[in-house]
N, CA, C and O of each residue as an XYZ file, in Angstrom:
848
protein
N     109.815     87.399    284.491
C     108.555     88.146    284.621
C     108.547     89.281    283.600
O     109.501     90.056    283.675
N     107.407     89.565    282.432
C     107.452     90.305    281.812
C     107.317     91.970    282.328
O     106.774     92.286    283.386
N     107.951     92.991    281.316
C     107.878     94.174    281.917
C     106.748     94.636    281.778
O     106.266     93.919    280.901
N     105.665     95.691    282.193
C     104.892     96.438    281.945
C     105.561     97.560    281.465
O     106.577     98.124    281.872
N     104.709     97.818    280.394
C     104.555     98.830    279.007
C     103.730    100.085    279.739
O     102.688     99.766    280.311
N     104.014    101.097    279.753
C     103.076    102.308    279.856
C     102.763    102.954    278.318
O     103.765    103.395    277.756
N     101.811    103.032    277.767
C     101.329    103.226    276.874
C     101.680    104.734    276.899
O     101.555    105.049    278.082
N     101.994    105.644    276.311
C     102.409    107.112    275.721
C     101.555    107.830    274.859
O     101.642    107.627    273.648
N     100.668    108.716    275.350
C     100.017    109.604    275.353
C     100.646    110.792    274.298
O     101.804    111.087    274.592
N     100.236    111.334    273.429
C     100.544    112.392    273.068
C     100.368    114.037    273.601
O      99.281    114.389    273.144
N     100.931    115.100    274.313
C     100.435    115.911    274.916
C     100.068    117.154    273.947
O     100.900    118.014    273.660
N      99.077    117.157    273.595
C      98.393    118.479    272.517
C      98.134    119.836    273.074
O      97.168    119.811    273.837
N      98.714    121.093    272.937
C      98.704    121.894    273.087
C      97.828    123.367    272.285
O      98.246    124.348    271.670
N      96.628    122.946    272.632
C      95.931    124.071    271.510
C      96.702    125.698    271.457
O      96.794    126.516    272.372
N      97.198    125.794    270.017
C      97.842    127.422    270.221
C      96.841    128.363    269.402
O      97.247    129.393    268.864
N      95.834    128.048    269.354
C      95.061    129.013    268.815
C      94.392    130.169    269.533
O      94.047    131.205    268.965
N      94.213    129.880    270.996
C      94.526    131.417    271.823
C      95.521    132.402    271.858
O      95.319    133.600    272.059
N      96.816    131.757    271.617
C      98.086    132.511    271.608
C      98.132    133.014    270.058
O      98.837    133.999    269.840
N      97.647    132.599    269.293
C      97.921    132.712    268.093
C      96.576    134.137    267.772
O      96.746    134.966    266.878
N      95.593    134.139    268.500
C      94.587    134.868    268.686
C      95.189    136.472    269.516
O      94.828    137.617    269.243
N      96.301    135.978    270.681
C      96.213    136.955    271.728
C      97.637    138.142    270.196
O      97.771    139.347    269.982
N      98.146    137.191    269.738
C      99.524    137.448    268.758
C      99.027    138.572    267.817
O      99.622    139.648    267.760
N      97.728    138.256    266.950
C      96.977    139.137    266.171
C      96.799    140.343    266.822
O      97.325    141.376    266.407
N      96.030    140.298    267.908
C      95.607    141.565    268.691
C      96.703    142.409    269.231
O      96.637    143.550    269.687
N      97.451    141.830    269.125
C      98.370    142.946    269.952
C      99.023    143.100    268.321
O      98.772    144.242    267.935
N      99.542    142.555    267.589
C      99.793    143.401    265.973
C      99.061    144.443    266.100
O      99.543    145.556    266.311
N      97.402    144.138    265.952
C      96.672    145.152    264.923
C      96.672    146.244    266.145
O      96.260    147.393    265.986
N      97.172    145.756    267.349
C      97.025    147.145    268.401
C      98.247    148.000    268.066
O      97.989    149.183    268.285
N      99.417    147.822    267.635
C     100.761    148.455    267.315
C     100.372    148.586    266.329
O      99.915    149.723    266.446
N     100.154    148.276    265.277
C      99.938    148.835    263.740
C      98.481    150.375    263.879
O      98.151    151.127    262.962
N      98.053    150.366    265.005
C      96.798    150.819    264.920
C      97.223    152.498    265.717
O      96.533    153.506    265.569
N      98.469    152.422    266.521
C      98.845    153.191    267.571
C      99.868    153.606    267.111
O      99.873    154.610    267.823
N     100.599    153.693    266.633
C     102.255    153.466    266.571
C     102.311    155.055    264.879
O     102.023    155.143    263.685
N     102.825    155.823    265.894
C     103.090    157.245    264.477
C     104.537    156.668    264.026
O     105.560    156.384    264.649
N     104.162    156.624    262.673
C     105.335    156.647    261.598
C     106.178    157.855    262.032
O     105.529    158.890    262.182
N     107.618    157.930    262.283
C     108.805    158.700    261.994
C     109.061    158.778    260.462
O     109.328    157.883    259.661
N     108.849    160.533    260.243
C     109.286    160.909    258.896
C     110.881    160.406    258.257
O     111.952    160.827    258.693
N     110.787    159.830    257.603
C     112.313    159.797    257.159
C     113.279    161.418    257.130
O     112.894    162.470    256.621
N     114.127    161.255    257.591
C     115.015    162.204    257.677
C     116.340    162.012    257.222
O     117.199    161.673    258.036
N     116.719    162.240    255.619
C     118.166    161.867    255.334
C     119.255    162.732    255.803
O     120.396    162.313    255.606
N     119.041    164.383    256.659
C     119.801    165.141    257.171
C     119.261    164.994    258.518
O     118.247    165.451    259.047
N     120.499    163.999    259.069
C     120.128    163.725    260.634
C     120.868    164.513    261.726
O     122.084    164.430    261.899
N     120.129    165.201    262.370
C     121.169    166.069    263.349
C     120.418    165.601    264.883
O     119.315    165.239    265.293
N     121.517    165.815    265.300
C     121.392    165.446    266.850
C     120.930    166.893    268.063
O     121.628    167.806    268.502
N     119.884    166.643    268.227
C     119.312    168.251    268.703
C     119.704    168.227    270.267
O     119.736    167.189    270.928
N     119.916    169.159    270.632
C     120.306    169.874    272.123
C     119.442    169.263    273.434
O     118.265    169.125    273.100
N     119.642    168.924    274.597
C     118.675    168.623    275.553
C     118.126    170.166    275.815
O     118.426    171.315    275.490
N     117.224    169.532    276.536
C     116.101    170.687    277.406
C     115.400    170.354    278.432
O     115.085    169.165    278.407
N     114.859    171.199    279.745
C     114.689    170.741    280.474
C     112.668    171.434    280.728
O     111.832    171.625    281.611
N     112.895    171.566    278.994
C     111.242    172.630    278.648
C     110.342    171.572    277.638
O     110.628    171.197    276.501
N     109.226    171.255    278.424
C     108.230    170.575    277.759
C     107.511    171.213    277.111
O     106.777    171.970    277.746
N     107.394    171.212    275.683
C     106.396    172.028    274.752
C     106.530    171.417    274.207
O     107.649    171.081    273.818
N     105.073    170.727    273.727
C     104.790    169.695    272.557
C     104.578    170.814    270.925
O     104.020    171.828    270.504
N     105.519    169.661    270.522
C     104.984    170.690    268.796
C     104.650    169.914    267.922
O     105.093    168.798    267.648
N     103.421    170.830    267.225
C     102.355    170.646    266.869
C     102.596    169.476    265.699
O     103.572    169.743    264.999
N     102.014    168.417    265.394
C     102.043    167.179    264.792
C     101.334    167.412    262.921
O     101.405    166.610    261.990
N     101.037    168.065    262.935
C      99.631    168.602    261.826
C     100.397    170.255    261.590
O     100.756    170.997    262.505
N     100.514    170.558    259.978
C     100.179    171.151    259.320
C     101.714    172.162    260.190
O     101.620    173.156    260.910
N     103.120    171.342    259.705
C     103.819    171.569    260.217
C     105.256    171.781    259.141
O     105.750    170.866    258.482
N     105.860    173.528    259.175
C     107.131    173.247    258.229
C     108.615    173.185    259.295
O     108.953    174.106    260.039
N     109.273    172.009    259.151
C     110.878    172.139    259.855
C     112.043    172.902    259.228
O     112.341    172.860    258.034
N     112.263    173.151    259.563
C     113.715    173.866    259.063
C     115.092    173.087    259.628
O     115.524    173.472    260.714
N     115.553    172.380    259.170
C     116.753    171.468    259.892
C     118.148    172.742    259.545
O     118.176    173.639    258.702
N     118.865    172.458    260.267
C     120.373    173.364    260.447
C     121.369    172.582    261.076
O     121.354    172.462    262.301
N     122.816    171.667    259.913
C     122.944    170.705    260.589
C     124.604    171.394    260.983
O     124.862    172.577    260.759
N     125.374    170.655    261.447
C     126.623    171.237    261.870
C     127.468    172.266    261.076
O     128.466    172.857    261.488
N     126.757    172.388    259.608
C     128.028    173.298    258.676
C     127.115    174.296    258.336
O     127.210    175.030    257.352
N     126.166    174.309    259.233
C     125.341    175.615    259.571
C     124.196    175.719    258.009
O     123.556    176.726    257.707
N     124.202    174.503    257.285
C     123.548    174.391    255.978
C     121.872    174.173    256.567
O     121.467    173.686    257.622
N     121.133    174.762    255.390
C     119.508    174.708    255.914
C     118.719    173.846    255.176
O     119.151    173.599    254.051
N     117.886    173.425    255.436
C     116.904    172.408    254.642
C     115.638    172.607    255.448
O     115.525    173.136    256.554
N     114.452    171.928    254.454
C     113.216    172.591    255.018
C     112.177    171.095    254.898
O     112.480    170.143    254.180
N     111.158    171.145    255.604
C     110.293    169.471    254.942
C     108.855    170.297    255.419
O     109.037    171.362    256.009
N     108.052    170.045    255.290
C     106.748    169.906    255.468
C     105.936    168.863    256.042
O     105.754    168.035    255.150
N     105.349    168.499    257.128
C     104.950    167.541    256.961
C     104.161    166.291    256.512
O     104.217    165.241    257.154
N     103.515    166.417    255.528
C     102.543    165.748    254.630
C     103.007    166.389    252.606
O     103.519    167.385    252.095
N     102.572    165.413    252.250
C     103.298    165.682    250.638
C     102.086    166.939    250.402
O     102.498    167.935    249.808
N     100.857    166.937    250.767
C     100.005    167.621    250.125
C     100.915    169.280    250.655
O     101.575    169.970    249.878
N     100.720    169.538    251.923
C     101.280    170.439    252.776
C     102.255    171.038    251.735
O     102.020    172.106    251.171
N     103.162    170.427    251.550
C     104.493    170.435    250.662
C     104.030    171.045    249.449
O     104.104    172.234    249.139
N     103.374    169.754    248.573
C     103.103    170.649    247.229
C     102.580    172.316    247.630
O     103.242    173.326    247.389
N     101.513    172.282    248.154
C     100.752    173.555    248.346
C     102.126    174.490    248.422
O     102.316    175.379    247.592
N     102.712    174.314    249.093
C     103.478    175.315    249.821
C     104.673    175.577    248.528
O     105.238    176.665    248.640
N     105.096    174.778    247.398
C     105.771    174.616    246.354
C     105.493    174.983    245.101
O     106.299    175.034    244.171
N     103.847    175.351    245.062
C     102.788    175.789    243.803
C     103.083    177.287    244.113
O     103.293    178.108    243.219
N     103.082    177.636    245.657
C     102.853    178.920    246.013
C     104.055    179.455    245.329
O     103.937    180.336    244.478
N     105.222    178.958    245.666
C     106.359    179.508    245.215
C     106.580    179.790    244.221
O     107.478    180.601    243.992
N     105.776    179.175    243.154
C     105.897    178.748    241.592
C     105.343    180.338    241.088
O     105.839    181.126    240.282
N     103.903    180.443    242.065
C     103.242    181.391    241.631
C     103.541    182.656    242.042
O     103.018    183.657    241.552
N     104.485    182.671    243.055
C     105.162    184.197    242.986
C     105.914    184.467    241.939
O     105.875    185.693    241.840
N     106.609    184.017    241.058
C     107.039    184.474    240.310
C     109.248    184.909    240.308
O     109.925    185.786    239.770
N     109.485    184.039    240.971
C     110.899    184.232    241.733
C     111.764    183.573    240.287
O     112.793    182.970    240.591
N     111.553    183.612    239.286
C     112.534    182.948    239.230
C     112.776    180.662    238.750
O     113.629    180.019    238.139
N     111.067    180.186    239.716
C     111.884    179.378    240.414
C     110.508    178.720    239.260
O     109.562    179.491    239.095
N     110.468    177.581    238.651
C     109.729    176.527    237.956
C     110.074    175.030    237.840
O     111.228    174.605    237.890
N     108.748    174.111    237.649
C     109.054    172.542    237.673
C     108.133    172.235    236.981
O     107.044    172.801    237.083
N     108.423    171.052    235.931
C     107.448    171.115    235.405
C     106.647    169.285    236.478
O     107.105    168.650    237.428
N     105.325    169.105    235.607
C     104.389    168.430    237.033
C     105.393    166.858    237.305
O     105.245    166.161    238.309
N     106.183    166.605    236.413
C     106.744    165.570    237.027
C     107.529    165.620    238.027
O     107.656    164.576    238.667
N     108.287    166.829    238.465
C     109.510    167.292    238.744
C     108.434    168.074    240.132
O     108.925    167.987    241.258
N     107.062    168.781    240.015
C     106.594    169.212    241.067
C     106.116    167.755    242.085
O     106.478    167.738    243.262
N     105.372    166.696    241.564
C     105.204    165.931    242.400
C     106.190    164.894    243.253
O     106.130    164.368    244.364
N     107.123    164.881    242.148
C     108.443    163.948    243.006
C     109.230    164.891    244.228
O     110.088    164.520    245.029
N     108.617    166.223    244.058
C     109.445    167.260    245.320
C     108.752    167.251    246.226
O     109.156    167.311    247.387
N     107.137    167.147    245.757
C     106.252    166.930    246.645
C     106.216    166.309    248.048
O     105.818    166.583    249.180
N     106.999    165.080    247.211
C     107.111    163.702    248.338
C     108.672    163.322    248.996
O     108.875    162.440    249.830
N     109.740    164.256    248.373
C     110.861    163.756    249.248
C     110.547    164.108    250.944
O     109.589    164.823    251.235
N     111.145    163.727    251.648
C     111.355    163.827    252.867
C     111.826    165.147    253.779
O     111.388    165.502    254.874
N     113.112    165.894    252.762
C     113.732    166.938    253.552
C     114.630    167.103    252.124
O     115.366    166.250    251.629
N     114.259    168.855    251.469
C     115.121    169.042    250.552
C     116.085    170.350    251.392
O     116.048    170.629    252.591
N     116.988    171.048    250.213
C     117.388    172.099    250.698
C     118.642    172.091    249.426
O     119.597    171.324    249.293
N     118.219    173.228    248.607
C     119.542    173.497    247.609
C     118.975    175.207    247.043
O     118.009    175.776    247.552
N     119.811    175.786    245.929
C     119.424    176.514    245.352
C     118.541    176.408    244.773
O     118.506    175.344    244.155
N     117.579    177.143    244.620
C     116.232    176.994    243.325
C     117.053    176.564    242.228
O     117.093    175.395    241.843
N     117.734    177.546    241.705
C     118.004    177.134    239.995
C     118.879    175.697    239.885
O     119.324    175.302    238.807
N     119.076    174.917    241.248
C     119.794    173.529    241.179
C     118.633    172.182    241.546
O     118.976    171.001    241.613
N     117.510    172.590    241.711
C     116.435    171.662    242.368
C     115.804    170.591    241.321
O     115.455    169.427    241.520
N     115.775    171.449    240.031
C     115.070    170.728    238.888
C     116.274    169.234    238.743
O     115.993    168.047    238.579
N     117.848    170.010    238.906
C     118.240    169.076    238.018
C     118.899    167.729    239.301
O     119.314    166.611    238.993
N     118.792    168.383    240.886
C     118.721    167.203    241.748
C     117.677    166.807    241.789
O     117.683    165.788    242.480
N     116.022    167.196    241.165
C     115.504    165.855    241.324
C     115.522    165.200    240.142
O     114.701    164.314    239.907
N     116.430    165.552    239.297
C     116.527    163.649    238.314
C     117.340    162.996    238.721
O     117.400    161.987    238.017
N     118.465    162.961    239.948
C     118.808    161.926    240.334
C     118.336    161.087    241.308
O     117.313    161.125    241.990
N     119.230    160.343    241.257
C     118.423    158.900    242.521
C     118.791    159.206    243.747
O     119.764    159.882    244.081
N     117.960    158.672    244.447
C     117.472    159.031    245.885
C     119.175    159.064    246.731
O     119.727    159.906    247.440
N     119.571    157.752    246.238
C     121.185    157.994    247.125
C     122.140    159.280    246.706
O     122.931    159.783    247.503
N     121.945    159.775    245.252
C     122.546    160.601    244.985
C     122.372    161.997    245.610
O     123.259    162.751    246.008
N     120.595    162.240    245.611
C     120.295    163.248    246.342
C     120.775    163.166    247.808
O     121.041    164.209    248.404
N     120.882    162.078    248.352
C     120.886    162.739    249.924
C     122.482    162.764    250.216
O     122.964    163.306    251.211
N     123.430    161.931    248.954
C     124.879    162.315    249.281
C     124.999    163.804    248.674
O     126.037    164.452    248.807
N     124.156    164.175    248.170
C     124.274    166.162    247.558
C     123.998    166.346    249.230
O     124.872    166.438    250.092
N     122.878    166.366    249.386
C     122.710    166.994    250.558
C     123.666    166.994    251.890
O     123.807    168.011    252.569
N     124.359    165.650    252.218
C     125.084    165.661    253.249
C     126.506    166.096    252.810
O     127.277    166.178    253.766
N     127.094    166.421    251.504
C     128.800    166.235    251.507
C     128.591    167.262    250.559
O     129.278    168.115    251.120
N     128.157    167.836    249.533
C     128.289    168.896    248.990
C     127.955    170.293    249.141
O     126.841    170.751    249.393
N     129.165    170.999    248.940
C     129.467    172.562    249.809
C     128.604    173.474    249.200
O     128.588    174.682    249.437
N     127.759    172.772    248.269
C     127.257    173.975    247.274
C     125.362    173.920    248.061
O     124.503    174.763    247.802
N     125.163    172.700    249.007
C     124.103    172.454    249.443
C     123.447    173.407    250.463
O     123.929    174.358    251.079
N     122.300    172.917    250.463
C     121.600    173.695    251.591
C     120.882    175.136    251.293
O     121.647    175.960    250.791
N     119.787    175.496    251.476
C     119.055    176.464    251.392
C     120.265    177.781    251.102
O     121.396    177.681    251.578
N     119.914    178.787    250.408
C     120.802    180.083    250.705
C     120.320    181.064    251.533
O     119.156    181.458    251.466
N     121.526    181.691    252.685
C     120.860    182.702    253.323
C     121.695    183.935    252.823
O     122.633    184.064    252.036
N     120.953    184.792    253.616
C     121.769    186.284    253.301
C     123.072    186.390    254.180
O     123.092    185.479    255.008
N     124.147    187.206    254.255
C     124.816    187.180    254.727
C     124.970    188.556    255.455
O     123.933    189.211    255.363
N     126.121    189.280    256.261
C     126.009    190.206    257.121
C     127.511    190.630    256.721
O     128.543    189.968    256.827
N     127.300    192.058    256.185
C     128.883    192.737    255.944
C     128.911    193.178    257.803
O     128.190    192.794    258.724
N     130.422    194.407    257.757
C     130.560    194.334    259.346
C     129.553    195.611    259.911
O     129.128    195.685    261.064
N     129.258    196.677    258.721
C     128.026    197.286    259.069
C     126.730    196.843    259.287
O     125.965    197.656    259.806
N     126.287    195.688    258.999
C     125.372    195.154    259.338
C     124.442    194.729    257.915
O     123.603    193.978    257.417
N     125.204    195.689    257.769
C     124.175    195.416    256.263
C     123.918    193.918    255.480
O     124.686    193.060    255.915
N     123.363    193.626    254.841
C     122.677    192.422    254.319
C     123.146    192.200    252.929
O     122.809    193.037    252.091
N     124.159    190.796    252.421
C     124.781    190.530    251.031
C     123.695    189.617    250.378
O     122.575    189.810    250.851
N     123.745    188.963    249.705
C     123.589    187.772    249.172
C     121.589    187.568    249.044
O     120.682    188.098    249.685
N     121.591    186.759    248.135
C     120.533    185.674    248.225
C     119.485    185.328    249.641
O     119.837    184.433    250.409
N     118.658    185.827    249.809
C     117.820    184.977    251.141
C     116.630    184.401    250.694
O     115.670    185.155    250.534
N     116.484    182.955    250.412
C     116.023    182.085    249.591
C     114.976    181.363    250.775
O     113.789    181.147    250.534
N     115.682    181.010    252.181
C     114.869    180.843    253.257
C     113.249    181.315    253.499
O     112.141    180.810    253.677
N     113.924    182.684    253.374
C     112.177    183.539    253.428
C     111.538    183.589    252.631
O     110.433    184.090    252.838
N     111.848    183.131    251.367
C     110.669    182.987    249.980
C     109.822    181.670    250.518
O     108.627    181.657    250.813
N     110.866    180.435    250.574
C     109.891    179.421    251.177
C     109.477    179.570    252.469
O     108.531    178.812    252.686
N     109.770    180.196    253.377
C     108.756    180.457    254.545
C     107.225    181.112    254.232
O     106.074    180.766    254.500
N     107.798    182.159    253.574
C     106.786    183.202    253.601
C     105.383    182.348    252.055
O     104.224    182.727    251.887
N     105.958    181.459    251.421
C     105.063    180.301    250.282
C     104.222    179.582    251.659
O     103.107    179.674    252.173
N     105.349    178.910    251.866
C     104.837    178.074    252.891
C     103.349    178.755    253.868
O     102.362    178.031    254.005
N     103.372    179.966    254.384
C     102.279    180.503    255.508
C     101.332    180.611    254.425
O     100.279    180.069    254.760
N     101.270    181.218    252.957
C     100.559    181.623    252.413
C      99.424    180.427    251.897
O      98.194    180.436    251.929
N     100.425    179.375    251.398
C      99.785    178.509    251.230
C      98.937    177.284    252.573
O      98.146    176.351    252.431
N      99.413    177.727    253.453
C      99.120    176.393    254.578
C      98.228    177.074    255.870
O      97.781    176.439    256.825
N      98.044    179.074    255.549
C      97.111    179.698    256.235
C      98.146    179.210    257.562
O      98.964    178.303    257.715
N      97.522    180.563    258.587
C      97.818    180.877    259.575
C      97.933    179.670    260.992
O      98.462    179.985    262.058
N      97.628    178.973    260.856
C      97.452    177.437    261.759
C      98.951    177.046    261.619
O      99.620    176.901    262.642
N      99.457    176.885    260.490
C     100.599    176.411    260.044
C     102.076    177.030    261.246
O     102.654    178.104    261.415
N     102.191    175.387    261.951
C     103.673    176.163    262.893
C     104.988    175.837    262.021
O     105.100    175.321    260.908
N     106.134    176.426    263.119
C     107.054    176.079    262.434
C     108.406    175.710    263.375
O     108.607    176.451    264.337
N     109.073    174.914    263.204
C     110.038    174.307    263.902
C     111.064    174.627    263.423
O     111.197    174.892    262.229
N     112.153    174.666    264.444
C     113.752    174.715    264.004
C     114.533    173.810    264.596
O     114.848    173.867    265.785
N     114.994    172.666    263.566
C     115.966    171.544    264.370
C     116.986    171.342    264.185
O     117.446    170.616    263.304
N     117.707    172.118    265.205
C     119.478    172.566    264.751
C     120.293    171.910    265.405
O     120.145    172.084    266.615
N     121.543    170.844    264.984
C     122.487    169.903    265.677
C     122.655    170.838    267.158
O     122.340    172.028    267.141
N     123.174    170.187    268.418
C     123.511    170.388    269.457
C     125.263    171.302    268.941
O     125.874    172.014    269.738
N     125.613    171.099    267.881
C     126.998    171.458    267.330
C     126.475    172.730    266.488
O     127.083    173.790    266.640
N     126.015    172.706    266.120
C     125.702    174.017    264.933
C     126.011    174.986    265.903
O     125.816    174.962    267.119
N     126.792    176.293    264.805
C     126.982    177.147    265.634
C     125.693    178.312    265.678
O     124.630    178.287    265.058
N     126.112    179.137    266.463
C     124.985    179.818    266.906
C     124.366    180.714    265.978
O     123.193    180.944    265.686
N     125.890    181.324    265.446
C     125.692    182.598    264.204
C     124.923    181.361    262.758
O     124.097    181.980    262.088
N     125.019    180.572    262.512
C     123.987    179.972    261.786
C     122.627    180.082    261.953
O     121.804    180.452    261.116
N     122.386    179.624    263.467
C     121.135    179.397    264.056
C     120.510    180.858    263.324
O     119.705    180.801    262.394
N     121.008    182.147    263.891
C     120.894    183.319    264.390
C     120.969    183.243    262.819
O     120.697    182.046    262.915
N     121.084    183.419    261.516
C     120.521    183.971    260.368
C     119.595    182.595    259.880
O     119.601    182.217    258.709
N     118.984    182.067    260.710
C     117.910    181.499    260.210
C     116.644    182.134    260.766
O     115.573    182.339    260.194
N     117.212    182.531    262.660
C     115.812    183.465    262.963
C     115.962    184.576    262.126
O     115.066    184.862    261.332
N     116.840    185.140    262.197
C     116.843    187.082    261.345
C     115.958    186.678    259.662
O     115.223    187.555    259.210
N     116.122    185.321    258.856
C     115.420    185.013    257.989
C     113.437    185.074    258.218
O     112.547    185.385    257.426
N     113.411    184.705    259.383
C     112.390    184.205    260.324
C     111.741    185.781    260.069
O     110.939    186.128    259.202
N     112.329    186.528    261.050
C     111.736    187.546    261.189
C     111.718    188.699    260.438
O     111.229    189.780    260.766
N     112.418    188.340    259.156
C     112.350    189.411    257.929
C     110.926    188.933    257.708
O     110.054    189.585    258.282
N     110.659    188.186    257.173
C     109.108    187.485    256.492
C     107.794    187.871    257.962
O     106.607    187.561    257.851
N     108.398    188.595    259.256
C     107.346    188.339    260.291
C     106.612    187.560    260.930
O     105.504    187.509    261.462
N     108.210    186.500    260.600
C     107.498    185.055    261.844
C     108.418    185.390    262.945
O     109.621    185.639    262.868
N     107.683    185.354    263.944
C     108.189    185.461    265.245
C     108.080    184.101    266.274
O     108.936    183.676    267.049
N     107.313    183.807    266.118
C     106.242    182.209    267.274
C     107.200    181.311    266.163
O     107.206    181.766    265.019
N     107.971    180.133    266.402
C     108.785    179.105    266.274
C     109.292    178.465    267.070
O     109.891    179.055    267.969
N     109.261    177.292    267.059
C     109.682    176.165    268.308
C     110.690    175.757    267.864
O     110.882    175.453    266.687
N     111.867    175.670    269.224
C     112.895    174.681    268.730
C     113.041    173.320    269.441
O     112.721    173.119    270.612
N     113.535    172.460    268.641
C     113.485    170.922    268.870
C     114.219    170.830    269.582
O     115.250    171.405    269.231
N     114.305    170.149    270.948
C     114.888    169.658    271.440
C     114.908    167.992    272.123
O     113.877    167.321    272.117
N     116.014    167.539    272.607
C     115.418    166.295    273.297
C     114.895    167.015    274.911
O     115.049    168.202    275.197
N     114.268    165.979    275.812
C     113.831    166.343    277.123
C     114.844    165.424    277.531
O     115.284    164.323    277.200
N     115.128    166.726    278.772
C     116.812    165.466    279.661
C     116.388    165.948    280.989
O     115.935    167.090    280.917
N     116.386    165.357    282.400
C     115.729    165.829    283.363
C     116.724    166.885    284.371
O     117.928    167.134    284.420
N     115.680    167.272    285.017
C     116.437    168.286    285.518
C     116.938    168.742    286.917
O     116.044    168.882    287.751
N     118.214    169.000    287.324
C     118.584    169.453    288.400
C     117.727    168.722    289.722
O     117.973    169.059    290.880
């Protein structure tokens, strides 16, 4: 007796809904989703158990990473230049010419001596950020403190603070994001920098960790 054959069907699966639902949720993450500034001086900031949002717009950081070294970013290149023309135009000392102003424009997070800035930005990007993380000569200059109290050195901090307000007007906040390790007396001549120039209002970064 012969067998019966069941004839085999192909089962078609239209994926053009899924392929529809796939798009929408892209262009919903591409549409929502804030870019993280690159940060080549990464420090690990302190918990807190204090919610204060800081301000997203028209914003300068001051990073302070474990060897108590300073660096500064802006957040937007325009922000930056402005705040870098200003400096130009006080008269410190400090010049670039426009190739050398727009490529500073746009790094991410600098921090060296003025009279060393021209010649780290002709190197390449890996070179700059191994200056920045391993060389002793790096990092913003502050003033220092004999045991009378008195005040040594260079305070290079408050020229670009005080560029920075001039150029970015009074709206302009300012953040301090100092490793959970940095020591304190670092921290503490970045505010005394702070408040030579008469900034007082500054937020510091922290993570949120919950509480008690």
């Amino acid at each position: 007796m012969g067998r019966f054959k069941i004839k085999k069907q192909d089962t078609f699966i239209d994926m053009t809904p899924m392929s529809d639902v796939m798009v929408l949720l892209l262009t919903f993450f591409m549409l929502t989703a804030t870019f993280v500034k690159d940060e080549p001086v990464k420090v690990n900031v302190p918990g807190s158990v204090a919610e204060i949002k800081i301000p997203e717009a028209n914003l300068l950081t001051i990073f302070v990473d474990t060897r108590g070294k300073v660096f500064i970013s802006m957040d937007t290149p325009e922000t930056q230049r402005a705040m870098i023309e200003q400096l130009i135009r006080e008269d410190v000392g400090f010049s670039l010419n426009p190739k050398q102003l727009d490529e500073l424009s746009k790094v991410p997070t600098f921090g060296t001596p003025l009279n060393t800035i021209a010649g780290w930005l002709e190197l390449e990007s890996a070179q700059r950020t191994e200056i920045l993380l391993k060389n002793p000569e790096a990092g913003i200059p502050l003033a220092e403190y004999q045991e009378d109290g008195s005040k040594i050195g260079d305070d290079q901090l408050k020229l670009w603070v005080a560029a920075a307000r001039k150029a970015n007007g009074k709206n302009m906040g300012i953040a301090i994001k100092a490793d959970s390790k940095t020591p304190y007396a670092s921290i503490k001549k970045v505010m005394d920098s702070l408040r030579d120039v008469d900034e007082n209002r500054y937020n510091l970064i922290t993570t949120l960790k919950s509480g008690e």
